[in-house]
C-alpha positions as CSV (number, residue, x, y, z in Angstrom):
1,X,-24.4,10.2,44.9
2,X,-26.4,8.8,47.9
3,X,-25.1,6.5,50.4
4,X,-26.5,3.2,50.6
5,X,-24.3,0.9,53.2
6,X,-20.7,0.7,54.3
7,X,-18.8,-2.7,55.5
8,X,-16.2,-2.1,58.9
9,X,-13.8,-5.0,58.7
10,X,-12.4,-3.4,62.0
11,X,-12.7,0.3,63.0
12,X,-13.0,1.2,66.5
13,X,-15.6,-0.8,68.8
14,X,-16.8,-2.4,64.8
15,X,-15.5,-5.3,63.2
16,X,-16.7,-7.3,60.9
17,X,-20.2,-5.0,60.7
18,X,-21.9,-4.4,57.7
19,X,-24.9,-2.5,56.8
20,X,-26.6,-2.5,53.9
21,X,-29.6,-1.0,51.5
22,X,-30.6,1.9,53.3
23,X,-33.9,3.1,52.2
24,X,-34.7,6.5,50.6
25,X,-35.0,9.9,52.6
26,X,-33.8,10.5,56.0
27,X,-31.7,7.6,58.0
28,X,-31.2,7.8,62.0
29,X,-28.7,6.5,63.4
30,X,-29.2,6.8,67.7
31,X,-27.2,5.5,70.2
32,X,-25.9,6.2,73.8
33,X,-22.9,7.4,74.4
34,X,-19.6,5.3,73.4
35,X,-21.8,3.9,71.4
36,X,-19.3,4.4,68.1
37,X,-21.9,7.4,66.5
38,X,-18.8,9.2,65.9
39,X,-16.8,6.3,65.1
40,X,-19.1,5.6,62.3
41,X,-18.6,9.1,61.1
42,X,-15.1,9.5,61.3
43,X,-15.6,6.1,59.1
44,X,-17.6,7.8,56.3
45,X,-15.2,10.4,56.1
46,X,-12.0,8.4,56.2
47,X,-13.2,5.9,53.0
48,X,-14.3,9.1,51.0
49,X,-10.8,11.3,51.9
50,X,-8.5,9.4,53.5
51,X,-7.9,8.6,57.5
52,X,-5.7,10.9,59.7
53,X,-2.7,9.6,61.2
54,X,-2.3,8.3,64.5
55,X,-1.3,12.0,65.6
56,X,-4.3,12.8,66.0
57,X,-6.0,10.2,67.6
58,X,-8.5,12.1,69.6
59,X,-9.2,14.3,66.6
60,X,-10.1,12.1,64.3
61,X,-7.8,9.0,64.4
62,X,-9.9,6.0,65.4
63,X,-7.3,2.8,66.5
64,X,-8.2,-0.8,65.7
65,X,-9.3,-2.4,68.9
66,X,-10.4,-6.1,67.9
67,X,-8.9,-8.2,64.9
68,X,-9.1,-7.8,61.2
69,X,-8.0,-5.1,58.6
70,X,-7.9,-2.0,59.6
71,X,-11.0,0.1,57.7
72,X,-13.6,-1.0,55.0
73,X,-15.7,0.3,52.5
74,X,-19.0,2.1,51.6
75,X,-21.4,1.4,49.0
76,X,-22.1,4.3,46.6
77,X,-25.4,4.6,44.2
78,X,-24.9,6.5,41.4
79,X,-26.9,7.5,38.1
80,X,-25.0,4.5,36.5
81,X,-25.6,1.9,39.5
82,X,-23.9,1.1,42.3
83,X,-20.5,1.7,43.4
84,X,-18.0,0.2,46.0
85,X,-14.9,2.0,47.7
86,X,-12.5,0.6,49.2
87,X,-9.9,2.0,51.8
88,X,-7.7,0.8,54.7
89,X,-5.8,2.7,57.3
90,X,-2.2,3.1,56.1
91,X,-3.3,2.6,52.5
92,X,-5.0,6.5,52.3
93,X,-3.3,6.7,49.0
94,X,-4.2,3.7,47.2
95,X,-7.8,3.3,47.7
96,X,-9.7,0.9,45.5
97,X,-12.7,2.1,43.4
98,X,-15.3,-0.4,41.6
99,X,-17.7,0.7,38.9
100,X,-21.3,-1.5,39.0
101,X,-19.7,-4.0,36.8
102,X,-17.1,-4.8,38.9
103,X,-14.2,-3.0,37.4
104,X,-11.4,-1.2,38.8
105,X,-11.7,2.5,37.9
106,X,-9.6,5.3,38.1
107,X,-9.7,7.0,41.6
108,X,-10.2,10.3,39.7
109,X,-13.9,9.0,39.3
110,X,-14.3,9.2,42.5
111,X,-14.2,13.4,42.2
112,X,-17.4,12.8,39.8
113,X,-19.2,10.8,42.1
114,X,-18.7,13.0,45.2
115,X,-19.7,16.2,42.6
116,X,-15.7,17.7,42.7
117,X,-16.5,18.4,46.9
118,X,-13.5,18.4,49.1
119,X,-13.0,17.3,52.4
120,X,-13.7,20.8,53.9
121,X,-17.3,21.1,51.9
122,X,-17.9,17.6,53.1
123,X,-17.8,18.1,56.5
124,X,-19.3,21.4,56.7
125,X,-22.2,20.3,55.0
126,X,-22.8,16.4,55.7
127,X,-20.6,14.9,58.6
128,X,-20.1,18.2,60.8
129,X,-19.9,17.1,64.6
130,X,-21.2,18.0,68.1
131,X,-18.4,20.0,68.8
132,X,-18.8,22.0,65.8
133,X,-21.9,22.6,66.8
134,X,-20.9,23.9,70.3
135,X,-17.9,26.1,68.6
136,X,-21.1,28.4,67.2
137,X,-22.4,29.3,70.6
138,X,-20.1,31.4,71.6
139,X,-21.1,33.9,68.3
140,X,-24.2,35.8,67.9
141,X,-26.8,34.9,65.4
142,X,-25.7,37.1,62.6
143,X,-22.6,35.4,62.3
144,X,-24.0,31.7,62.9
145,X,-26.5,32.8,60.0
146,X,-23.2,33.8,57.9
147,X,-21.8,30.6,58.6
148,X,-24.3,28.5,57.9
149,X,-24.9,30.2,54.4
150,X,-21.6,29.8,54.0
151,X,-21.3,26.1,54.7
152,X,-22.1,25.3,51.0
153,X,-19.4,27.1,49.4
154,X,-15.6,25.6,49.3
155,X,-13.6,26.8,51.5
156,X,-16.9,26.7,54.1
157,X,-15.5,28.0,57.8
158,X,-15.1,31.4,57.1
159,X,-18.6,33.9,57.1
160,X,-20.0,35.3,54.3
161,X,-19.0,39.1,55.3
162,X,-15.7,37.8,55.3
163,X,-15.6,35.5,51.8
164,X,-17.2,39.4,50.5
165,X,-14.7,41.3,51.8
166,X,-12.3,39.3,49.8
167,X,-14.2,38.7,46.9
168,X,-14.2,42.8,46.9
169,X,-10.4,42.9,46.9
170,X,-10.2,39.9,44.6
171,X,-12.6,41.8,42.0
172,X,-10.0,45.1,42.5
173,X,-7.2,42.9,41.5
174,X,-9.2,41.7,38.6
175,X,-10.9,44.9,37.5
176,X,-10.4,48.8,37.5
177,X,-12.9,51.0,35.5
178,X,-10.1,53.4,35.2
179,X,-7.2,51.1,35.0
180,X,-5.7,49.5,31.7
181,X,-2.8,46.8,33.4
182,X,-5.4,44.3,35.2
183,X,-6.7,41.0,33.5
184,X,-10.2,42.0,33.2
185,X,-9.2,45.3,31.5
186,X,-6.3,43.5,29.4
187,X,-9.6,41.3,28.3
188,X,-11.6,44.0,27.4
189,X,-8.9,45.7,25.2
190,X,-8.4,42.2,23.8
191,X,-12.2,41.7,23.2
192,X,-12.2,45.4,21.5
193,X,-9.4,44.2,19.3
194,X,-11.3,41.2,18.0
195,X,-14.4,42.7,17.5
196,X,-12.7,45.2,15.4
197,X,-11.2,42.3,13.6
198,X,-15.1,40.6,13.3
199,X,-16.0,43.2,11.7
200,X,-13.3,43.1,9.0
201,X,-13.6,39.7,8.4
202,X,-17.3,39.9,8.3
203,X,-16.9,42.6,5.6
204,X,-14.5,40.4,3.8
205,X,-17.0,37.5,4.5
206,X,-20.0,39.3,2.7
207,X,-17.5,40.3,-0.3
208,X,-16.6,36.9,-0.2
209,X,-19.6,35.7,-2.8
210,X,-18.4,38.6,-5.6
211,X,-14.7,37.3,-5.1
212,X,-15.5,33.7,-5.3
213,X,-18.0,34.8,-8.7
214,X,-14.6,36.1,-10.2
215,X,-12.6,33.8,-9.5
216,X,-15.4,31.2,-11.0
217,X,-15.5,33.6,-14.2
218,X,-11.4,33.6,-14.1
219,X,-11.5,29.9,-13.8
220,X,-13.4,29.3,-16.8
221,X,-11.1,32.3,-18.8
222,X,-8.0,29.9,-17.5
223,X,-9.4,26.9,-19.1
224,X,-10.4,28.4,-22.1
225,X,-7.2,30.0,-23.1
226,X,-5.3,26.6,-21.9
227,X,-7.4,24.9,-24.2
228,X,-6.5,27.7,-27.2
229,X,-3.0,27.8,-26.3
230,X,-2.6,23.5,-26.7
231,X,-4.6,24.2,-30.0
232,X,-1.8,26.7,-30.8
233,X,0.7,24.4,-30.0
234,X,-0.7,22.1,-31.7
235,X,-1.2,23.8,-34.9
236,X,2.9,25.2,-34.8
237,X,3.6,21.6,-34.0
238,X,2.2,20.7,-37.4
239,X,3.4,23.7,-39.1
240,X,6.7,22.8,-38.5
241,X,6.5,19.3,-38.9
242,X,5.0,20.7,-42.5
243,X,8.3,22.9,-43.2
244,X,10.3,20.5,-42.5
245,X,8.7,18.4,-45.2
246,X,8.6,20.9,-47.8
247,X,12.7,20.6,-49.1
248,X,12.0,16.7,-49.4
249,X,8.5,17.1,-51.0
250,X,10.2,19.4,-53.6
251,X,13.1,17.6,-54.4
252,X,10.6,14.6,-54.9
253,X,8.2,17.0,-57.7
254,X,11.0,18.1,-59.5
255,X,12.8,13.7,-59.9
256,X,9.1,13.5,-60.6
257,X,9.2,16.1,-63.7
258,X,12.6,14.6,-64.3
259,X,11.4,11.2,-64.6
260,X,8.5,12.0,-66.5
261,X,10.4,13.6,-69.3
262,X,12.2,10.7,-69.6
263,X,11.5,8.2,-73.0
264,X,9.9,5.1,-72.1
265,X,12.2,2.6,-73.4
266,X,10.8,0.1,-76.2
267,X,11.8,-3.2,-74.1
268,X,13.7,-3.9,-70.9
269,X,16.9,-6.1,-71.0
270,X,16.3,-9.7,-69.3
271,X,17.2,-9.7,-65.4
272,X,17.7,-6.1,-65.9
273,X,17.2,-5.2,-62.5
274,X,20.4,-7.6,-61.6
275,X,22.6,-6.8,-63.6
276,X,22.0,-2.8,-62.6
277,X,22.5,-4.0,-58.8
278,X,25.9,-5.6,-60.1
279,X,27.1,-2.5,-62.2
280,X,26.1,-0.2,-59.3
281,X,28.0,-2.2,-57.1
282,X,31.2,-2.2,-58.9
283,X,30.7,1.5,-59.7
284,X,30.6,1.8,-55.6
285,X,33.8,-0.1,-55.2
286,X,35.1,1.9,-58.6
287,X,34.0,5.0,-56.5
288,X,35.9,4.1,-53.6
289,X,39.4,3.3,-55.5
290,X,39.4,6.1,-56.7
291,X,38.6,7.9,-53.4
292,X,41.7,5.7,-52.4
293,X,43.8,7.0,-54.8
294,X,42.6,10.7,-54.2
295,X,43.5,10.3,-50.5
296,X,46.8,8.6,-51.8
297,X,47.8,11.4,-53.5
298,X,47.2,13.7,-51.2
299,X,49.3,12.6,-48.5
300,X,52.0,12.1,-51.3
301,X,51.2,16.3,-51.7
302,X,51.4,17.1,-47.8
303,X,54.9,14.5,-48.2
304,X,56.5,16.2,-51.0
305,X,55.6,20.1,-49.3
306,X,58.1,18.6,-46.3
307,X,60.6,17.6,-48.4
308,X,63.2,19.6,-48.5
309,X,64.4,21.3,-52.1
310,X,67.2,19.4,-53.6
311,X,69.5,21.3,-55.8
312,X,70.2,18.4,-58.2
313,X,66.4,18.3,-59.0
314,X,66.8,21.9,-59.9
315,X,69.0,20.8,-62.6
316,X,66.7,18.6,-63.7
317,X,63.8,21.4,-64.0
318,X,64.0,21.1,-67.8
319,X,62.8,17.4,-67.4
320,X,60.4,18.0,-64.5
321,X,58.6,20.6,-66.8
322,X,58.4,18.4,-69.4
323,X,56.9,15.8,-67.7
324,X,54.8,18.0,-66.1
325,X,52.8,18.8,-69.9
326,X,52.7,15.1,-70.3
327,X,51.2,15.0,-67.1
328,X,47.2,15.8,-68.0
329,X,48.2,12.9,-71.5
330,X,49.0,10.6,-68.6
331,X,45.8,11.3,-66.5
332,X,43.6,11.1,-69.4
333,X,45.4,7.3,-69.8
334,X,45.4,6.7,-66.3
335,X,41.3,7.6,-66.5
336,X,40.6,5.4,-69.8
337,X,42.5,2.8,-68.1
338,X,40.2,2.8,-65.1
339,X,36.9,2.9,-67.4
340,X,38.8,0.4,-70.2
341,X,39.0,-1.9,-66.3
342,X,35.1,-1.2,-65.2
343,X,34.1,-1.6,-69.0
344,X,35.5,-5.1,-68.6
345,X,34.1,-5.8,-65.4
346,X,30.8,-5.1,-66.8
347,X,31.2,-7.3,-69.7
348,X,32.5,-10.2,-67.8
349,X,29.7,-9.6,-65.2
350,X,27.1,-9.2,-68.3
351,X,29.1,-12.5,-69.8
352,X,28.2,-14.4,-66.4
353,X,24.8,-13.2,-66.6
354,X,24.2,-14.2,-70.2
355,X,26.2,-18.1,-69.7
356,X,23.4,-19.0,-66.5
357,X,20.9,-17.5,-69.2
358,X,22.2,-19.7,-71.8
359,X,21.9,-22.9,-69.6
360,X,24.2,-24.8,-67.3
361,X,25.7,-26.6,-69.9
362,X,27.0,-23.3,-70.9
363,X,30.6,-23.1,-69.6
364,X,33.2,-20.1,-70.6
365,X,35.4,-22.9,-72.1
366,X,33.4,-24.0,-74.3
367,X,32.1,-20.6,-75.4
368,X,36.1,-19.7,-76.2
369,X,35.7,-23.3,-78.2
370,X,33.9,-21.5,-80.9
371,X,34.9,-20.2,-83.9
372,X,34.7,-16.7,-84.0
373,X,36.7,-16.2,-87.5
374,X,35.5,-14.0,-90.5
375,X,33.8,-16.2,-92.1
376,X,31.9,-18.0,-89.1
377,X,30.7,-14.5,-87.9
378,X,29.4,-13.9,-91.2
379,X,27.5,-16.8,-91.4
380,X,26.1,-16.2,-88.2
381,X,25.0,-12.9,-89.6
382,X,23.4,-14.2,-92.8
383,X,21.2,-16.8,-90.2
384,X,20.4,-13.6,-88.6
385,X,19.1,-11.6,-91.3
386,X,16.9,-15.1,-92.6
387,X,15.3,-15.4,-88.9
388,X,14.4,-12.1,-89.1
């Protein structure tokens, strides 16, 4: 950074003094004494770090002898353009930092500008005093050279023999050649450590290009036998969907072969189909009488094995076993009964069938109107046999 001008609203003998684009190279401030040289510097020093208290006026504390605020600022020019700080007395820990677009920045950007320097480096190097000057005549040149060199490095007001010295004991804390507990040598086992580990995982790294080869070559394998086993699958999947089929299919050759050895017949009765719907249905409700009945009798069984034996029945086993042969004569009647009933449900149903055929004039009245007698029928016959 490089100062260019500063503004004293009221420091010392200054008020209200401002001073402004100082050109490049060296600047020379002169004055006589009183003349506020000091003042001026004590100025510089209090903007950039902060002002000392009023404990130590006569050691850096400058009081405010005519009106306005206490302090001012200094104008800063940077790589980026130029700069303004800001600080009063009694404010040291708020100054005010502007960037060359007028912005409030952080004060931390202030340790960029001034390079990370402290107040020690600063002085030593760029705002020393006469009486720091006079506090080196009392030593002889070697250590005035010592100082001097030192003056640049932080911490500046001790010599460079001394800053060695402890460097020396510093670099004994830090590092033994025989030792094994300090940080340098802690480092250096560390270091050995991972350069043992380099070189394993640069031998892994150079293997890496045959390992990643395999697993390419594995990849493909993977994907191949995926795509065999799902053509596997696939194949059982209709296998079994095949074996499954193969009872139905069977059952379906051999009604086939059962059909085909069937005889054509030589015409097919009119609304055939219909009246088969109508005789399988009443062969379905036939079907499920008689299921009736054969659940009827045997809860009559599982009624009569809890009854309990009566003796007067035993008396009467002469009868019961005679009725018992009759028994399978009464079946058999029982059954012709049941067929005598569907024959005659099929002929009324065929009867039906054959009166809508006949025409709607057709009534069962009238058809029971008809003579039927011996010698109707066999006229009826004789008509036949001439039509034919």
């Amino acid at each position: 950074m490089i100062l260019k001008g500063w503004h004293l609203e009221s420091y010392g003998i200054f008020s209200d003094w401002t001073l402004d684009n100082l050109g490049g190279g060296i600047t020379v401030l002169h004055g006589p004494n009183e003349a506020g040289k000091s003042t001026l510097l004590h100025f510089i020093r209090g903007v950039l770090f902060g002002y000392p208290g009023k404990k130590y006026e006569g050691k850096g504390f400058v009081p405010k002898i005519r009106d306005g605020a206490h302090g001012g600022r200094l104008f800063i020019e940077a790589d980026n353009g130029r700069w303004t700080l800001e600080r009063m007395v009694g404010q040291n820990r708020h100054p005010s930092l502007f960037r060359p677009d007028d912005t409030r920045a952080e004060i931390t950007e202030l340790e960029g500008l001034l390079h990370h320097a402290d107040k020690t480096l600063f002085k030593s190097v760029f705002t020393f005093e006469l009486d720091d000057l006079v506090s080196l005549g009392g030593e002889d040149a070697e250590k005035v050279r010592d100082r001097l060199f030192s003056a640049g490095i932080r911490g500046a007001g001790k010599s460079a023999s001394e800053l060695f010295s402890e460097l020396g004991g510093e670099k004994e804390e830090l590092y033994k050649k025989s030792g094994r507990k300090t940080p340098l040598n802690l480092l250096f086992i560390e270091l050995e450590v991972l350069e043992k580990t380099k070189k394993e995982l640069v031998a892994k790294a150079r293997e890496y290009p045959l390992g990643k080869a395999h697993m390419e070559e594995l990849s493909e394998k993977v994907v191949l036998l995926e795509k065999e086993r799902e053509e596997v699958f696939n194949e059982g999947t209709r296998l079994g969907a095949l074996l499954k089929l193969c009872p139905p299919l069977r059952e379906q050759e051999k009604l086939k072969a059962k059909i085909g050895s069937l005889n054509a017949p030589d015409s097919f009765p009119v609304k055939g189909t219909t009246r088969l719907e109508v005789l399988l249905e009443k062969r379905r409700s036939a079907t499920l009488e008689v299921e009736k009945l054969e659940r009827s009798k045997n809860n009559f069984a599982q009624e009569l094995d809890g009854l309990k034996i009566d003796q007067a029945l035993l008396k009467a086993a002469e009868n019961c076993e005679r009725l018992k042969k009759s028994l399978p004569l009464q079946r058999d009647r029982m059954e012709r009964f049941l067929k005598t009933e569907l024959d005659a449900e099929i002929a009324r149903a065929d009867f039906s069938l054959t009166l809508e055929e006949m025409g709607k004039h057709w009534t069962p009245d009238r058809v029971s109107a008809i003579d039927l007698g011996p010698e109707r029928l066999a006229e009826v016959k004789r008509l036949a046999e001439e039509l034919n």
